[in-house]
N, C-alpha and C positions, 0 to 999 in steps of 0.2 A: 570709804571707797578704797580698795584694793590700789596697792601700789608698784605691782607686780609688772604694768610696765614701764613705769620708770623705773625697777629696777630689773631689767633685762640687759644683757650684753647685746653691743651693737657695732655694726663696722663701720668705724669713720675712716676714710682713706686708707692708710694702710696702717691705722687703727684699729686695735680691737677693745671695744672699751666693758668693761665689766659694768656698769652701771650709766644713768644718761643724764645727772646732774653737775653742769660745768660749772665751774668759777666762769663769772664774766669778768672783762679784761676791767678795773676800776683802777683810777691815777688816784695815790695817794700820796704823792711828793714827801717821799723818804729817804730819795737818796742821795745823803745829804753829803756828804764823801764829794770832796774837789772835783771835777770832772765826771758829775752825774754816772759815780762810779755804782753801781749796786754793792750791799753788806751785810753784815751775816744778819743784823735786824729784818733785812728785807727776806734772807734764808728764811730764820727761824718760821716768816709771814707765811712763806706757801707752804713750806713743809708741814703747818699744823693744820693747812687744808686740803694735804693731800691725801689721796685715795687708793688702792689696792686697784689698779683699773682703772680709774678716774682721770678727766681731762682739767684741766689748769691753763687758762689761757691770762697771759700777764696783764701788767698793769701798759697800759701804752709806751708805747719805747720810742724814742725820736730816732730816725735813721741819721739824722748830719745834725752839725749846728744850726743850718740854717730850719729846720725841721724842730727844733725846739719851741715849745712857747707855753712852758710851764717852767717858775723854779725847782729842782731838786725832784724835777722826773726823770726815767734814766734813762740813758743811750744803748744806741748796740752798733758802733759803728769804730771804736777806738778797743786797742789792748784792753787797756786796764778795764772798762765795760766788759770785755769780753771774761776775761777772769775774774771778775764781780759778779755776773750772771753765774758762772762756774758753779760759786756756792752753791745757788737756788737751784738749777740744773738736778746737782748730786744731791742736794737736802728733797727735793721731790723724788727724784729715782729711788732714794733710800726706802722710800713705803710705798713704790713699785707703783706709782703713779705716773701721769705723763703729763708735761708742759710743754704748750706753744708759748712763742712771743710774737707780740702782739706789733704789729713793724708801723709807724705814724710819722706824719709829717703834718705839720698844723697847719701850713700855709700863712693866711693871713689872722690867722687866731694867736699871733703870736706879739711881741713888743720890743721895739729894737734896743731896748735895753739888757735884753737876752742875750744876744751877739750881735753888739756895737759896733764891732770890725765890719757887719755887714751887711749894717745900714737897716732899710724900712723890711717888713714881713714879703713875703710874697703871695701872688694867687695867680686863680686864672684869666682876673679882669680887677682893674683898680677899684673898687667898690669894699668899703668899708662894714661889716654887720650896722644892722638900723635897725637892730631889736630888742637897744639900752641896755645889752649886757655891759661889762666889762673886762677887760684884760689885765691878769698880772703883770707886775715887772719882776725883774731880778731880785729884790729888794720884798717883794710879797705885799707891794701898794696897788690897789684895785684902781685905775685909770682908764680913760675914753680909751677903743680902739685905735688907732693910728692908719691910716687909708693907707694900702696895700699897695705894691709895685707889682702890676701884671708883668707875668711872664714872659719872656721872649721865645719861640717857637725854639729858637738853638739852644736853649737853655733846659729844654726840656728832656732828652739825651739824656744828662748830667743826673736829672732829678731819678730816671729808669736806675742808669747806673749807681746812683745812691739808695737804692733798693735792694739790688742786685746784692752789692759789697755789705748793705745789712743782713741779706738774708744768709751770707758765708760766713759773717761773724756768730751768727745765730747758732748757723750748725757747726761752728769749734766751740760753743759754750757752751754744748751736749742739749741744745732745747731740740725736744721731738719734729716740730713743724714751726711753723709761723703762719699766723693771723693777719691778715692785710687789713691796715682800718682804713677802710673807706666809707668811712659812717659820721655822723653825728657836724657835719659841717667843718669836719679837714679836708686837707690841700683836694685832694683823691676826688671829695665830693663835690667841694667847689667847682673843679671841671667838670662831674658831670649833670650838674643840676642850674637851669637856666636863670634863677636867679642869681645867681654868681659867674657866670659863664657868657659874657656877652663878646666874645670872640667872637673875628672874622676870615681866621684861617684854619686851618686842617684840626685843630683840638677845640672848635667854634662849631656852632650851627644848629647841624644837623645833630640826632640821639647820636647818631654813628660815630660822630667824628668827637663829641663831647664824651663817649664812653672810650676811646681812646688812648689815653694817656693811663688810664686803667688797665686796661687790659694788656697796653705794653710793662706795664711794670708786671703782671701776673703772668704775664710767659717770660721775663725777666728770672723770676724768683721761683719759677716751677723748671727752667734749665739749673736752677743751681739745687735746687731740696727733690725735684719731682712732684709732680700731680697731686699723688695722695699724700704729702706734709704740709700741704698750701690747702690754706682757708682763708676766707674772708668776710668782712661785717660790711653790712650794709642797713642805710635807714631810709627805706622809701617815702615816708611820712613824717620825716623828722624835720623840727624847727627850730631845734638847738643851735645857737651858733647862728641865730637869722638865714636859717636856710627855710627854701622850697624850688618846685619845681612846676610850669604851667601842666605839666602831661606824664605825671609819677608813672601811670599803668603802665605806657608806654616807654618810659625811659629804663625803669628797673624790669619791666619783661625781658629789651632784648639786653639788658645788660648780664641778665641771669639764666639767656639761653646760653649768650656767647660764653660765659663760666661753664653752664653745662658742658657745652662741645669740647671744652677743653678738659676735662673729668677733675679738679679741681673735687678735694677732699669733703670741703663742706662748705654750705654761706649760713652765716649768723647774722640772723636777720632781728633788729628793734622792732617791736612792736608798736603802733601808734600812740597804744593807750599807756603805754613806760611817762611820757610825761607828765600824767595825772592820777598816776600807778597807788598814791598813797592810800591805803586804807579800802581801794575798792578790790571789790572779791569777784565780777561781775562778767561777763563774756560780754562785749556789743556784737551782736551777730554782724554786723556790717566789716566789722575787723578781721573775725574770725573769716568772713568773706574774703577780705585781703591778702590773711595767709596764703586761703587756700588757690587765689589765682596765681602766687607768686610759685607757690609751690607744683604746681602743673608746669610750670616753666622751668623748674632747676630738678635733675634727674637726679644728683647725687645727696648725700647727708644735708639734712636741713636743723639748724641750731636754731631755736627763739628767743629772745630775752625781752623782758619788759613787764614789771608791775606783777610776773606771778607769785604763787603762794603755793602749797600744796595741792590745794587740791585743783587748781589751774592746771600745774604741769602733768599733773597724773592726765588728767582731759586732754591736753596738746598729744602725749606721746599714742595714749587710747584711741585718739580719734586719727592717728595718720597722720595731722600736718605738719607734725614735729617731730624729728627723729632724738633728739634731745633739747634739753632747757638749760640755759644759762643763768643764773642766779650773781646778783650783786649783791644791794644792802643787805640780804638776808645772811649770803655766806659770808660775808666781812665779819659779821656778830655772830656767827656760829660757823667755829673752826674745824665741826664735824656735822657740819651739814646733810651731808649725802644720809648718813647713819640715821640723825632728830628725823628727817622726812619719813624714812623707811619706816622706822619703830611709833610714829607719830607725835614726838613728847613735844614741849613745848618750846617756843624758840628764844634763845638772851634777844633784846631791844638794841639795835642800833643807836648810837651817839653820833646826831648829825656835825657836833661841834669838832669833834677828831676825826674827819673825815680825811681832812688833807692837811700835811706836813704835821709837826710835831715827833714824838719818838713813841716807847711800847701804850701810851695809854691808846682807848682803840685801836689798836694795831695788832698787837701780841697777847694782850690782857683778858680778850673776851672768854670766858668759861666754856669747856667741852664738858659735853653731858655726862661723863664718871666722874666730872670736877663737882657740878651740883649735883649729883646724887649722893655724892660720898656720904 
């Protein structure tokens, strides 16, 4: 199958992207520098997956301490952050590529051994995940979650403007836009998905008022970058992080008109089937259904990510309901991804064992294709 439109130039906000295979945004807790400082290790990382045209959306970034709830994931809210990013910034500009950051707050995914000055995790309602994950501590020891302190309506302000003050750090670090996660069972989603969300004031209820705190932080961060440098992730069907929701169609419709109205760059949307992604090659038409209702509801650039392979994303972008594809474990193990898809060769194997924290093994090490040709 022809690859010709994924690799077609495309306008993502006030992007113009030479080709339509993204880095998806994957935490690989590397930045191990005092003060969840980024370093030129974490450089070297994107620059060897940057692209001529290409988009690079980071690995998740915490907006504040309290927003943290991974060891040695990194900030964008302090100096030295800022000048850490720096690197990666100009190591991606250098091969005329473009990177978002990726802006996150974990909410109650987090362990108050992270920042002990301040106390228990937070959410939208004290309800702890009940889906036997576990949480890291500081220390990198896998532990029960710890039941969340719901939010206080005054307190929510604070959490806009710890947005806001990210997405300014963002744009002195020279990143092109910023990525909003509101995906995967952080702080973002917790508010707006009713199994996390059992409020009973103004950020409670009703879709409306639970999509709320969302979309005040997105016209937060589109007065500071503008419309077309703001994107956002979103997972309608996701169960990560013991989320759901009783009424998805409904909640992420009007959530992804109200994005609409506001011309917002792009939404990068997980696909359902990403959780069980391994090894299937398969279209469920019932999902590809999904796509396509979410996508009648959002007018501007649409990103997919989840369980594709080649000849997946060549179909999403051929058939319309993807204007581009977001690539994870694929692109983590091949550092010139965009290039192996186009030419068709075949792909290096990911190592799920170096996924997260450690130094260059999985990380810097994976072979580019004139490496194994040579």
């Amino acid at each position: 199958m022809t690859t010709s439109s994924l690799f077609s130039s495309v306008s993502v906000g006030e992007l113009d992207l030479a080709h339509r295979v993204v880095l998806a945004p994957l935490t690989r807790l590397r930045s191990t520098q005092p003060g969840d400082v980024p370093n030129a290790l974490n450089a070297a990382y994107y620059k060897q997956r940057a692209s001529k045209g290409g988009l690079l959306i980071t690995e998740a970034t915490q907006i504040s301490l309290q927003g943290k709830g991974y060891p040695a994931a990194p900030g964008i809210y302090t100096p030295a952050q800022i000048e850490g990013w720096k690197l990666v910034t100009e190591a991606v500009h250098s091969k005329g590529g473009y990177v978002f950051a990726q802006l996150w707050h974990v909410g109650r995914i987090s362990h108050s051994s992270l920042h002990p000055d301040l106390g228990l995790p937070v959410s939208a309602s004290a309800i702890a995940p009940a889906d036997g994950s576990k949480v890291l501590t500081a220390s990198f020891q896998q532990v029960e979650f710890e039941t969340p302190r719901a939010l206080e309506a005054a307190e929510l302000p604070g959490i806009v403007e710890d947005y806001r003050h990210a997405a300014e750090c963002s744009q002195a670090a020279g990143f092109d836009g910023v990525e909003i996660h509101g995906a995967n069972g952080y702080l973002l989603d917790q508010f707006l998905e009713d199994g996390t969300n059992q409020r009973t004031d103004q950020y409670g209820g009703s879709i409306e008022n639970r999509a709320r705190l969302l979309l005040e932080v997105v016209d937060a961060v589109v007065g500071v970058l503008g419309k077309g440098r703001v994107g956002i992730r979103l997972s309608p069907y996701g169960k990560f992080n013991g989320m759901g929701d009783s009424n998805p169609v409904a909640l992420f419709t009007h959530v992804l008109e109200q994005l609409s109205a506001r011309g917002v760059a792009y939404v990068h949307l997980v696909e359902p089937r990403a959780v069980n992604a391994e090894g299937d090659t398969s279209i469920d038409p019932a999902l590809l259904e999904t796509a396509k209702v979410y996508r009648k509801a959002f007018r501007g650039a649409l990103i997919s990510a989840g369980g594709y392979n080649r000849e997946l994303a060549v179909q999403a972008v051929a058939s319309g309901y993807a204007d581009a594809v977001a690539f994870g474990r694929h692109f983590l193990a091949n550092p010139d991804l965009p290039e192996r898809l186009r030419v068709g060769a075949e792909l290096n194997k990911y190592d799920r064992s170096t996924f997260y924290g450690g130094g260059e093994e999985g990380y810097t090490d994976y072979p580019a294709l004139q490496e194994v040709t040579a």
